[in-house]
N, C-alpha and C positions, 0 to 999 in steps of 0.2 A: 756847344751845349750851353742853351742860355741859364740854366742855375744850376750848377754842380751840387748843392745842399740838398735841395730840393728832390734830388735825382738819385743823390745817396739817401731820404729818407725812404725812399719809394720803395727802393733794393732792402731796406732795412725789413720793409712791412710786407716783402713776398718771402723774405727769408723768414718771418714767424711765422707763414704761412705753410712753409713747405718742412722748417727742421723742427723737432721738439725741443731740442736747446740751442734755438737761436745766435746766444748770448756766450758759450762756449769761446775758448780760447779762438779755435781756427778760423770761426766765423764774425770775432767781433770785430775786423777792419775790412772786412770784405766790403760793405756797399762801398769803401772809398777806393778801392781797390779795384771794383764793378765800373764805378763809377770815371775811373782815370782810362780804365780800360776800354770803354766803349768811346773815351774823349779818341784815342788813338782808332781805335777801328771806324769809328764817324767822321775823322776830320779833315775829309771829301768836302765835305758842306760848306766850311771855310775857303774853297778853294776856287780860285777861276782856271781852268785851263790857259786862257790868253798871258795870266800874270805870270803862269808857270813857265810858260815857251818863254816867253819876254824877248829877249833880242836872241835868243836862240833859233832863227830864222835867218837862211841864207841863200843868195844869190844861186839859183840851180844850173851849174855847168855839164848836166847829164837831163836825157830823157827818158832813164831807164826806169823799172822795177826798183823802189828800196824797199825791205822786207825785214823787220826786226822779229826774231820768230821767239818762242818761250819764255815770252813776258810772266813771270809769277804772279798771283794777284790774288789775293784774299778777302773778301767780300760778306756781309751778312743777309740772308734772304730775309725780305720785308716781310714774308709771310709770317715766320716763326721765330726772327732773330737768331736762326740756326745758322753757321760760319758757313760758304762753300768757298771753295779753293780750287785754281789750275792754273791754267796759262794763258796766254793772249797771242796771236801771233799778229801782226798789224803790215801790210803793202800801202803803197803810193807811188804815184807815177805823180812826178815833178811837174808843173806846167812851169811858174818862174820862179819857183824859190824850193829850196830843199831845208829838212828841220834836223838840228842836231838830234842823235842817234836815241840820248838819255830821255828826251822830251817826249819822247812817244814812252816809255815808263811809266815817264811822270804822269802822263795826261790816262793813263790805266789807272795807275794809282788814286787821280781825284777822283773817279767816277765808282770805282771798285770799294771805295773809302766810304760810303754811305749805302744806307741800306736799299736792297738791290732786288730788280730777280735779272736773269744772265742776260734775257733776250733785251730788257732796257740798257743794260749796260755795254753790252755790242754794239748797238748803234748810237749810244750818247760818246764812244770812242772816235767811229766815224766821221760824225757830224764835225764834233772839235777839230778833227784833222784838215775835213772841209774847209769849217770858219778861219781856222788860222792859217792854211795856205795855198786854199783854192788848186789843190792840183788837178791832176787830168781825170785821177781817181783814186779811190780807196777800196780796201778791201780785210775787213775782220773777222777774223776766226777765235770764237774763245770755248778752250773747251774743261768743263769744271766736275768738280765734285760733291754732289752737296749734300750737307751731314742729315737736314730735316729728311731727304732720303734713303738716307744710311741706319739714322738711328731709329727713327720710329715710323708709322704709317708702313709703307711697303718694307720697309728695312733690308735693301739692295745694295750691300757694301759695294760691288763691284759697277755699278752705273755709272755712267758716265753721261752729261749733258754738253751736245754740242752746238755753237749759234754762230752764226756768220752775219754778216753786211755788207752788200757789193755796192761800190755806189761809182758814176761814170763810168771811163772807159772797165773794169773791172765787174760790171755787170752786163753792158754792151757788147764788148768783145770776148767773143767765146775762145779763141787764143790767151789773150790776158788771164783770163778768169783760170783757165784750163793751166796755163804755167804759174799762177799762185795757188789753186790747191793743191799742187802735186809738189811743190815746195812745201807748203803747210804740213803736208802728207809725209814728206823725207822727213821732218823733223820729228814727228811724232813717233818714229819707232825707236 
């Protein structure tokens, strides 16, 4: 957030806009409150993927399937600054190096951490995975909830949005692909 002042005045000037008494006990530390608050749900933007792994990269003695499944992830849609919320389930197939387990989290985390819509966010997971260890393939399933549809417009408590990203062997191989959604699949019931 390049001016946290600036950002709490802005919060100050929709809150006259929206409450008749602004000024009120409960609302008078909210913009800084708003303000601390979107530092934490924004602060993706700060972040590089590659500094997150850092030497969290290792010499891969498998060529199997890794599959880290019900990655939590909390997100704001770019549209409406509305929260959505789910999970991430993320595959790779090792070419030469394998990533500690917490790093694919983490690299959910940077990308989930700025404002979002799901489908850019599935394949900015991808990709990272790609650039920092070149395996044979990837493959992302994120499936969310999002409140700008829950709460107003269609207001469909019950929907659910699901995105995927196959990339190498994982959109190639219709075996691959076929035993990472039905893994994905197991996990979601």
């Amino acid at each position: 957030m390049r001016d946290p002042e600036e950002f709490q005045e802005h919060v100050a000037a929709m809150l006259r806009q929206l409450d008749p008494d602004p000024d009120r006990e409960g609302l008078r530390d909210t913009p800084r409150r708003f303000q601390k608050a979107f530092a934490a749900y924004t602060e993706g933007y700060g972040q590089d993927p590659k500094d997150i792994v850092g030497t969290g990269v290792f010499e891969a003695e498998t060529d199997e399937m890794v599959l880290v499944k019900d990655i939590e992830l909390y997100s704001l849609c770019e549209h409406h600054l509305a929260p959505f919320f789910g999970k991430a389930h993320v595959a790779y197939i090792p070419s030469d190096k394998i990533i500690g387990l917490s790093k694919i989290a983490r690299i959910v985390d940077v990308y989930a951490r700025r404002l979002q819509v799901q489908e850019r966010l599935t394949m900015q997971i991808a990709t990272a995975l790609e650039e920092v260890m070149q395996p044979k393939g990837v493959g992302v399933v994120v499936e969310a909830s999002h409140l700008c549809m829950m709460m107003r417009g269609v207001e469909k408590q019950n929907s659910r949005t699901v995105t995927s990203c196959l990339r190498g062997l994982f959109r190639k191989d219709e075996r691959t692909r076929a035993e990472f959604l039905r893994l994905v699949r197991d996990s979601s019931r």
